[in-house]
C-alpha positions as a printed NumPy array, in Angstrom:
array([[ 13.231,  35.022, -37.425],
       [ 13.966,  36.459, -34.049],
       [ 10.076,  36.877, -33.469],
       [  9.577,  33.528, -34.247],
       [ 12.216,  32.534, -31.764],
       [ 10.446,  34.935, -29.394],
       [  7.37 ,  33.496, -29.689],
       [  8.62 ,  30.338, -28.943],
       [ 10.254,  31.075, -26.195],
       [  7.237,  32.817, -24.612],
       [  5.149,  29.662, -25.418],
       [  7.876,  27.265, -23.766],
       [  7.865,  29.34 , -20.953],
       [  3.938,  29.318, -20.673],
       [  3.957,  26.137, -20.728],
       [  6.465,  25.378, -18.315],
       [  4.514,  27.183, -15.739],
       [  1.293,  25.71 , -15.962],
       [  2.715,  22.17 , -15.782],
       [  4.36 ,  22.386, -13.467],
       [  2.88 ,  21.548, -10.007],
       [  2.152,  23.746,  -7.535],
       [  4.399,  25.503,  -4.859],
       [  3.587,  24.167,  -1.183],
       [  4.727,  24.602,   1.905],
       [  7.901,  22.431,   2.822],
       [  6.934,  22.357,   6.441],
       [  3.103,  21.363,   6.266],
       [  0.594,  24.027,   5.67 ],
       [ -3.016,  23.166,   3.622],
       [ -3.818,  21.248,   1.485],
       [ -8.219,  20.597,   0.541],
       [ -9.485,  21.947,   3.813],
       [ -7.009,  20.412,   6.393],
       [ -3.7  ,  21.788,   7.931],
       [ -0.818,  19.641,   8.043],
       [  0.688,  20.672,  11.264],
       [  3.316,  18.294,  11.673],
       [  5.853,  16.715,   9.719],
       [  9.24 ,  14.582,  10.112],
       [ 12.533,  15.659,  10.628],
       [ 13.618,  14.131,   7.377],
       [ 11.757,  16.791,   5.467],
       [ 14.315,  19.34 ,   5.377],
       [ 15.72 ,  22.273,   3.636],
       [ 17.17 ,  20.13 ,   1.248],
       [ 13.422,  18.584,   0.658],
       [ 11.272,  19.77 ,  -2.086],
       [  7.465,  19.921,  -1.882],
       [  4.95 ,  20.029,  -5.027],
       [  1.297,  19.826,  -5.221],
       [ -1.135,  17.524,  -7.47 ],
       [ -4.577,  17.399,  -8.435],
       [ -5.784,  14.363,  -9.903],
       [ -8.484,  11.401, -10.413],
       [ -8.532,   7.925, -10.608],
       [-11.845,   5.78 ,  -9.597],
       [-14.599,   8.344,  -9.508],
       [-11.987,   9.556,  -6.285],
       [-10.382,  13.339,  -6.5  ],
       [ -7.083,  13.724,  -4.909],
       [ -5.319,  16.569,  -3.491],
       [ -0.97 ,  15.342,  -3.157],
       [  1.123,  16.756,  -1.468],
       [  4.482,  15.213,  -2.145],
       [  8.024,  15.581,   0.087],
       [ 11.232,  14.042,  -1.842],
       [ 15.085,  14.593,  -1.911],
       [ 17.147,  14.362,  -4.542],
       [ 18.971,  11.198,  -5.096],
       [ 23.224,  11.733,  -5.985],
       [ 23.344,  10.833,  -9.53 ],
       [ 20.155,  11.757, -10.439],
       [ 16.51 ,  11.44 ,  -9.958],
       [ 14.777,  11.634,  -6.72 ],
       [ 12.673,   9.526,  -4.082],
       [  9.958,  10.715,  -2.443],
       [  9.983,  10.813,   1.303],
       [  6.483,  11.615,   2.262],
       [  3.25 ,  12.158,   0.627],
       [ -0.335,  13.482,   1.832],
       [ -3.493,  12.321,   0.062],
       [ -6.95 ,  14.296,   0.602],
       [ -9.452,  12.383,  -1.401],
       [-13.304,  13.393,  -2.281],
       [-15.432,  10.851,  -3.842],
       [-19.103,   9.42 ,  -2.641],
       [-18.202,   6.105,  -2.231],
       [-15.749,   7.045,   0.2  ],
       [-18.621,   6.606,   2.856],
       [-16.551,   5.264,   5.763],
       [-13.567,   3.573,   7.101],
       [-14.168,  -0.168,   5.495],
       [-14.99 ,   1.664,   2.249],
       [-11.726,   3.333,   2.05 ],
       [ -9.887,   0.604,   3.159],
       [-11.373,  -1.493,   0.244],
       [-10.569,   2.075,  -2.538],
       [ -7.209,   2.232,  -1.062],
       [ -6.565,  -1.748,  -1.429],
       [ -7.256,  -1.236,  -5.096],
       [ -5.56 ,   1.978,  -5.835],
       [ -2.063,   0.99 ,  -3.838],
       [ -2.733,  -2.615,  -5.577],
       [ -2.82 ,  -4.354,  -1.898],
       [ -4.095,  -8.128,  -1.195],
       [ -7.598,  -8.568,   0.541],
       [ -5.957,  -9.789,   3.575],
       [ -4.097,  -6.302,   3.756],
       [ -2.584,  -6.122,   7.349],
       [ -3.404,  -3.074,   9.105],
       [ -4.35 ,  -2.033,  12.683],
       [ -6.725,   0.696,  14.445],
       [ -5.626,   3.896,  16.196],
       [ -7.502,   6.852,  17.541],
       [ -6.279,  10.082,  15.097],
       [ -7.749,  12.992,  17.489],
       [-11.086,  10.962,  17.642],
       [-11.172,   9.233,  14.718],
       [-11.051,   5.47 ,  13.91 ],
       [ -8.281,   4.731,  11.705],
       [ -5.961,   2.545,  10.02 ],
       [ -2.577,   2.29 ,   9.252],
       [  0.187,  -0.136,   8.032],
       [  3.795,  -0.729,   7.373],
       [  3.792,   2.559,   5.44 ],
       [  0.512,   4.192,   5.587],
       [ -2.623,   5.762,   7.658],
       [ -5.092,   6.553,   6.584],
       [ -8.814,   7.649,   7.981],
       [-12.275,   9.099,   7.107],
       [-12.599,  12.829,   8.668],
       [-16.075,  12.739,   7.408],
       [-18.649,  11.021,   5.02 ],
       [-17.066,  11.21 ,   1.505],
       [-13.446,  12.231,   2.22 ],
       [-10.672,  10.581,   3.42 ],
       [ -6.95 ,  11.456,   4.733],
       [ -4.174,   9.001,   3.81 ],
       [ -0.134,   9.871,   5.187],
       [  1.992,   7.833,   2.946],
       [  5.753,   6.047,   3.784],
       [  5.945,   4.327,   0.428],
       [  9.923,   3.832,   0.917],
       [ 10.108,   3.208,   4.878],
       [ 12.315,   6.484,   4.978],
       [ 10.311,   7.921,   8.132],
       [  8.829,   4.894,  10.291],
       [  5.691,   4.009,  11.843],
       [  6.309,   6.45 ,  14.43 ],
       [  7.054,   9.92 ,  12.628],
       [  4.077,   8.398,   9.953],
       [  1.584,   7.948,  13.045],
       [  2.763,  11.965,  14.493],
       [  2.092,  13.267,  10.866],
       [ -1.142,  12.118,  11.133],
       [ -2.218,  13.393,  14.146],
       [ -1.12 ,  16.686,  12.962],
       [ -3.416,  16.755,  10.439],
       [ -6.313,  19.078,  11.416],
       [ -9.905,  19.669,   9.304],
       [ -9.641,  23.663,   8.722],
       [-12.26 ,  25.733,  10.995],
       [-15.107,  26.633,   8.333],
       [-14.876,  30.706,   7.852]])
């Protein structure tokens, strides 16, 4: 009996660890081939970062995901960084059409330009998002309002393409 509770326990435990998500950096670091060099004050010591790999729409995303524990339970994330890879992310209008579908958005979506280190972009109430290069986009996502438009536009200027080497 005690192997079989052994054995059990080693499978539990192997199976906690590859579930789980990924260890990342709570103040930036990579993430797909870009440095996150900048992030809000709100993401803390008390702030826990995981990592995700996923796909939805013929789109692979890299996550990176800031939250805080909520009292009582549960948590609510506070940031989140979105590198996605997918051939019909071809340019800016493209990925503004993806991203409408995937965040469930209305075609009349409001959102306005900036320059993001010499790159057109977008961003609304709660996002930015912009195309470093044919076939991948960067998105810096608010979804609660915690940081603001200012602190969401700064994150996104401090996200750098990695130097190939």
């Amino acid at each position: 009996m005690r192997v079989v509770r052994w054995v059990v326990a080693v499978l539990a435990a192997v199976l906690a660890l590859t579930a789980a998500p990924a260890a990342a950096s709570p103040r930036g670091g990579e993430l797909d081939g870009f440095t996150i060099g900048h992030l809000p004050d709100q993401i803390d010591e008390r702030t826990s970062v995981s990592d995700f790999e996923y796909e939805w729409g013929d789109v692979a995303f890299s996550s990176r995901v800031w939250e805080k524990s909520l009292p009582g339970g549960g948590a609510r994330v506070v940031l989140q960084v979105l590198v996605m890879r997918g051939s019909g992310l071809t340019d800016l209008p493209a990925v503004r059409d993806f991203l409408a579908e995937y965040h469930e958005r209305s075609p009349d979506w409001e959102l306005t330009e900036f320059d993001n280190n010499g790159h057109t972009a977008l961003h609304g109430e709660t996002e930015a998002f912009w195309t470093p290069a044919a076939g991948v986009a960067v998105e810096v996502r608010d979804a609660f309002g915690l940081v603001g438009r200012e602190d969401l536009l700064a994150t996104a200027r401090g996200i750098r393409a990695q130097a190939p080497g």
